[in-house]
C-alpha positions in Angstrom: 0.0 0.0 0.0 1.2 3.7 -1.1 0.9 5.9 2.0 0.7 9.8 0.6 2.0 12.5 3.0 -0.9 15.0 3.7 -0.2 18.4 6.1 -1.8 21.7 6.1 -0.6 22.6 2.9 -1.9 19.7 1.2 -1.1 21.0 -2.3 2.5 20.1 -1.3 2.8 16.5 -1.8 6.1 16.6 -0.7 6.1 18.0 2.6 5.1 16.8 6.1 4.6 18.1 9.3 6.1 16.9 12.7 2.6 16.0 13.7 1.8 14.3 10.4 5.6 11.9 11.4 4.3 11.5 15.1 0.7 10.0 14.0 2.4 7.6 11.1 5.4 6.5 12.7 4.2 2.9 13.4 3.0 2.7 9.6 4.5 0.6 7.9 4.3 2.1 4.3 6.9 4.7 5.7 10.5 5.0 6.3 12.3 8.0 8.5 15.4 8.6 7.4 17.9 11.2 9.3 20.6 12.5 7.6 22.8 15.4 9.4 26.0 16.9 8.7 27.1 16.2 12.1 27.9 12.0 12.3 27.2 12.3 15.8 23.7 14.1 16.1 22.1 10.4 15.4 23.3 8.4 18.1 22.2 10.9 20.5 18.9 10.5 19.5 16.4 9.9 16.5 13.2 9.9 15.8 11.8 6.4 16.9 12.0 4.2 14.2 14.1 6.2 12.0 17.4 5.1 10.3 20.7 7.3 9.5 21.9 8.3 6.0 24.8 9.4 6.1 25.3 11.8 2.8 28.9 10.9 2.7 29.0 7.5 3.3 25.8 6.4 1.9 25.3 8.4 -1.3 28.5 9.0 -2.3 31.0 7.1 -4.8 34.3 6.4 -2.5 36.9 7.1 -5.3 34.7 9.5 -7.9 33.2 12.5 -6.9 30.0 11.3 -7.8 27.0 9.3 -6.8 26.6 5.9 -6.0 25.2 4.1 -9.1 21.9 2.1 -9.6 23.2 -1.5 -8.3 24.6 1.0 -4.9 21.6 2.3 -4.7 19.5 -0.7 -4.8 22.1 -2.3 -1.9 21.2 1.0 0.5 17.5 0.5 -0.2 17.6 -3.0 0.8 19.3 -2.5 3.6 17.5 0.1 4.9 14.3 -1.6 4.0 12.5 0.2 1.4 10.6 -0.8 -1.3 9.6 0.7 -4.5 6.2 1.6 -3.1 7.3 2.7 0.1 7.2 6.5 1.2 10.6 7.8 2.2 10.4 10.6 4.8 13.6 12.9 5.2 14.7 14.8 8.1 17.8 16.2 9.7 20.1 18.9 10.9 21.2 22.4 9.4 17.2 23.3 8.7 16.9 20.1 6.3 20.0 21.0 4.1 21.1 17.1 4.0 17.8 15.9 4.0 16.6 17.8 1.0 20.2 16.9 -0.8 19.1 13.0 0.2 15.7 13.7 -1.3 17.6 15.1 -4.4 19.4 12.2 -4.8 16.5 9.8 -4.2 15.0 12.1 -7.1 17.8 11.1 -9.3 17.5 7.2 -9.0 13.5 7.8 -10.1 12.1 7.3 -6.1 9.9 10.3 -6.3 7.9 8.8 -3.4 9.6 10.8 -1.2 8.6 13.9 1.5 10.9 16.0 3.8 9.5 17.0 7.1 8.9 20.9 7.5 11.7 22.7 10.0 13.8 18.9 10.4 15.4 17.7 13.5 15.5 21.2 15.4 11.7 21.6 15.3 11.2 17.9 16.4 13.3 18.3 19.3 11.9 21.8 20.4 8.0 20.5 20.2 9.7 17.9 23.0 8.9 14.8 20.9 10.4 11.4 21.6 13.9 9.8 21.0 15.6 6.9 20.6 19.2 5.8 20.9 18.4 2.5 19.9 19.2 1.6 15.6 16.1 -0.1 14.2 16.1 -3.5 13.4 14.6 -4.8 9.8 14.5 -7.5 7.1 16.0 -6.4 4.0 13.7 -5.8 1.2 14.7 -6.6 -2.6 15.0 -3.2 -4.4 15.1 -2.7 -8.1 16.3 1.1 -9.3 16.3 2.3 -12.5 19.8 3.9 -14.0 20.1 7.1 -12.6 19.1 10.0 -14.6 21.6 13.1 -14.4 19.8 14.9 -17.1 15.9 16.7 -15.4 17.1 17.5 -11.9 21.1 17.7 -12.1 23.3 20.0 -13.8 27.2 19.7 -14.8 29.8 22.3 -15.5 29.0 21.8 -19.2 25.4 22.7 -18.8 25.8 25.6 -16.8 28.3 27.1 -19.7 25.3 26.5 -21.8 22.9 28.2 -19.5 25.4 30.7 -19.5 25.3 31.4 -23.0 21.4 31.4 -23.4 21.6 34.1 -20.5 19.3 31.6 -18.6 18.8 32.6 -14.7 21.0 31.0 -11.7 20.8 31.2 -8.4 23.7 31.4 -6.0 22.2 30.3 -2.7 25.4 31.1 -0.6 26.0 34.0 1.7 26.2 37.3 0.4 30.6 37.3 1.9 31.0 34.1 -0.3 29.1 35.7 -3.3 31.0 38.7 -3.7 34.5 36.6 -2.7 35.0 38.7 0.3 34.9 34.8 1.9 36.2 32.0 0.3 33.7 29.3 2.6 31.1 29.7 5.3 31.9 31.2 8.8 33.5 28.8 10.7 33.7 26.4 8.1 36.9 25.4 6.4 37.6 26.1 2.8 36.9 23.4 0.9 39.5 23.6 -1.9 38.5 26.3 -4.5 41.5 28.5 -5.4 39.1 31.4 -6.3 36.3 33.5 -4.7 33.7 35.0 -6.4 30.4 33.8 -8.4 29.1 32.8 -11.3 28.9 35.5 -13.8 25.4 36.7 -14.3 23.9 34.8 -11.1 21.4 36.1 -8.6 22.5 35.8 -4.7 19.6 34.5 -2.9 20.3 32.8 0.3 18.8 29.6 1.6 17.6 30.7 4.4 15.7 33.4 3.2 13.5 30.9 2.4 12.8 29.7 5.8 11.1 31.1 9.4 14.0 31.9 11.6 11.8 31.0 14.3 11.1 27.7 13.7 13.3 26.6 10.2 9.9 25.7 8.5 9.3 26.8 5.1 7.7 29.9 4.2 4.9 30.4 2.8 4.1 29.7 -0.9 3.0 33.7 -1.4 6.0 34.7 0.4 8.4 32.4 -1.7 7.5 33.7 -4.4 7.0 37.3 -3.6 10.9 36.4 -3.1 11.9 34.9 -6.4 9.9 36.4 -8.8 8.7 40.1 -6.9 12.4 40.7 -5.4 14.9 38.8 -7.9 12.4 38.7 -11.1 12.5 34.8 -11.6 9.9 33.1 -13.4 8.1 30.2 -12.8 8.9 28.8 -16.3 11.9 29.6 -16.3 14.7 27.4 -16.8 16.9 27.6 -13.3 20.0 26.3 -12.0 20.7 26.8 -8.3 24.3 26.3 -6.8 26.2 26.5 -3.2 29.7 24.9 -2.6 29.3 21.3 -2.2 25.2 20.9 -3.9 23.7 20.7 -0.3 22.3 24.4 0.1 21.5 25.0 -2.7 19.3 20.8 -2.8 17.3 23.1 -0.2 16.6 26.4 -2.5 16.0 23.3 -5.6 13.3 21.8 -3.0 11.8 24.8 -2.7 11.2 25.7 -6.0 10.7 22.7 -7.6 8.3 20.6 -4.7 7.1 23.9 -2.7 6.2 26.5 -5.7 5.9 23.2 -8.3 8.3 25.0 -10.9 9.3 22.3 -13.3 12.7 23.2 -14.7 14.6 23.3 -12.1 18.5 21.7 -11.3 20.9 21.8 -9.2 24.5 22.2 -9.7 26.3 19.7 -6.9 29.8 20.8 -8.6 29.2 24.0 -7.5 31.5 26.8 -6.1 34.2 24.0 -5.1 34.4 22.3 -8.7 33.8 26.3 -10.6 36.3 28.1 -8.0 38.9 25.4 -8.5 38.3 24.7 -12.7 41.2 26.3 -15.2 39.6 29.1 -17.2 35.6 29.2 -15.9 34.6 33.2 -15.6 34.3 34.3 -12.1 32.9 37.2 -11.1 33.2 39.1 -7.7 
C-alpha cells in the first residue's frame, strides 16, 4: 500500500509536518530517514523508528566524486528496508539542508515517493517529541532502481556554460561574503579547496535561508516564496533555473523549494558547485 503525505498545505505532496511523522510512525508504508552533517547528532537520539543516512557514506562514490550508481543504490535501499512503493520521509540537521540533498538524490534514482518533514530535526526536538538511541532492526527488502538519470534535476559544468550562453537565470544560494569573494567558505567552516572567490557570472544571490522562518526553520509560505523569487529577484516560474552553493547541499534546499514547494518544473541543481567552478582552469568568475 502507497501511504501519501498530507499536512496543512496539502497542495505540497512533498512536505510533512512533525505531527503528520508523530501519528504515522508505526505505519509501515513509511520510512524515516535522518541525515545530518554532524555523524554524531544520530546516536544521541532519532526519531523512533528512524534510520541514519549518512550523505557521505551512503550516497557518495568512495573514489569519484559522484553518486553511488543504480546497483549501490539498490544495496542501500535493501538494507534500509524500502521498497519501490514505500514512502521515504527525510529529516535532519542544518534546517533540512542534508535531507533535501538526500531527497535530491532519491530524485535522481527515479524514487519520487519521497517527502521531507517541514523545520527537520530542530523543530522535532523543540515541540519535546520522543527519541531513541536505539538503531532499528529490519529485514532487508529486494529493491530494483532504474539507471540514474543526471539529465531533469542535475546540472554539470557543461550545462551551466550552456545556461550561461542562453543568458538563462542561476541562483547562487550562498551567503552574500561568499558571493561577492570577500569569503572563500562559510563562517567557521573550512575552505573546501577552491582556489578562487567569487560567483558565477550573471547569477542572482539568494540565500537559503531566506527561504525559511527563523523562528522555527519551517518553510515559508508559498506567497512569500514567491514574492521572493519572482517580486524581489524577477524569476519566473517557467523559467529554466540552475541553483548552486559549494558542495550541492544548500542549494538541494533552494531546488526543494522551487521545484516541490512552488511546483516550478525546470529546475536543477548544480552539486559541482563553487568548489568544482572556483577550483576549474579558465571558468569566468565574477566578484
Amino acid at each position: 500500500m502507497t501511504i501519501s503525505p498530507t499536512m496543512g498545505r496539502e497542495d505540497i505532496k512533498a512536505l510533512v509536518t512533525t505531527d503528520w511523522v508523530a501519528s504515522h510512525q508505526d505505519s509501515p508504508g513509511v520510512r524515516f530517514l535522518e541525515s545530518n552533517e554532524d555523524p554524531l547528532v544520530y546516536p544521541s537520539g532519532h526519531i523512533p523508528g528512524a534510520f541514519e543516512l549518512d550523505w557521505g557514506r551512503d550516497l557518495n562514490d568512495p573514489l569519484v566524486r559522484d553518486y553511488i550508481d543504480d546497483v549501490e543504490f539498490e544495496s542501500l535501499c535493501s538494507r534500509l528496508a524500502i521498497t519501490r512503493d514505500t514512502l521515504v520521509v527525510f529529516y535532519g540537521d542544518k534546517s533540512n539542508w542534508w535531507a533535501c540533498y538526500a531527497f535530491w538524490v532519491f530524485q535522481l534514482f527515479g524514487h519520487t515517493n519521497a517527502a521531507v518533514m517541514d523545520g527537520g530535526r530542530l523543530k522535532w526536538v523543540n515541540e519535546g517529541r520522543p527519541l531513541e538511541t536505539a538503531n532499528p532492526k529490519v529485514e532487508p527488502t529486494e529493491y530494483q532502481a532504474p539507471r540514474r538519470d543526471d539529465k531533469t534535476d542535475r546540472a554539470f559544468r557543461e550545462d551551466v556554460l550552456l545556461h550561461l550562453a542562453d543568458k538563462n537565470p542561476m541562483i547562487d544560494v550562498r551567503s552574500p561574503e561568499e558571493f561577492t569573494g570577500e569569503r572563500m567558505q562559510m563562517a567557521d567552516y573550512p575552505n573546501e579547496s577552491a582556489l578562487r572567490g567569487g560567483h558565477v557570472p550573471g547569477a542572482k544571490n539568494i540565500p537559503w535561508a531566506r527561504a525559511t522562518k527563523a523562528e522555527d526553520g519551517t518553510f515559508k509560505s508559498q506567497e512569500e516564496l514567491i514574492e521572493l523569487y519572482k517580486g524581489q529577484n524577477g524569476i519566473q516560474s517557467g523559467d529554466d533555473i540552475i541553483t548552486y552553493c559549494r558542495i550541492g547541499e544548500r542549494s538541494s534546499h533552494t531546488w526543494f523549494v522551487l521545484k516541490h514547494i512552488l511546483g516550478w518544473s525546470n529546475v536543477r541543481n548544480y552539486d559541482g558547485s563553487w568548489t568544482e567552478w572556483g577550483n576549474a582552469v579558465g571558468l569566468p568568475v565574477e566578484k
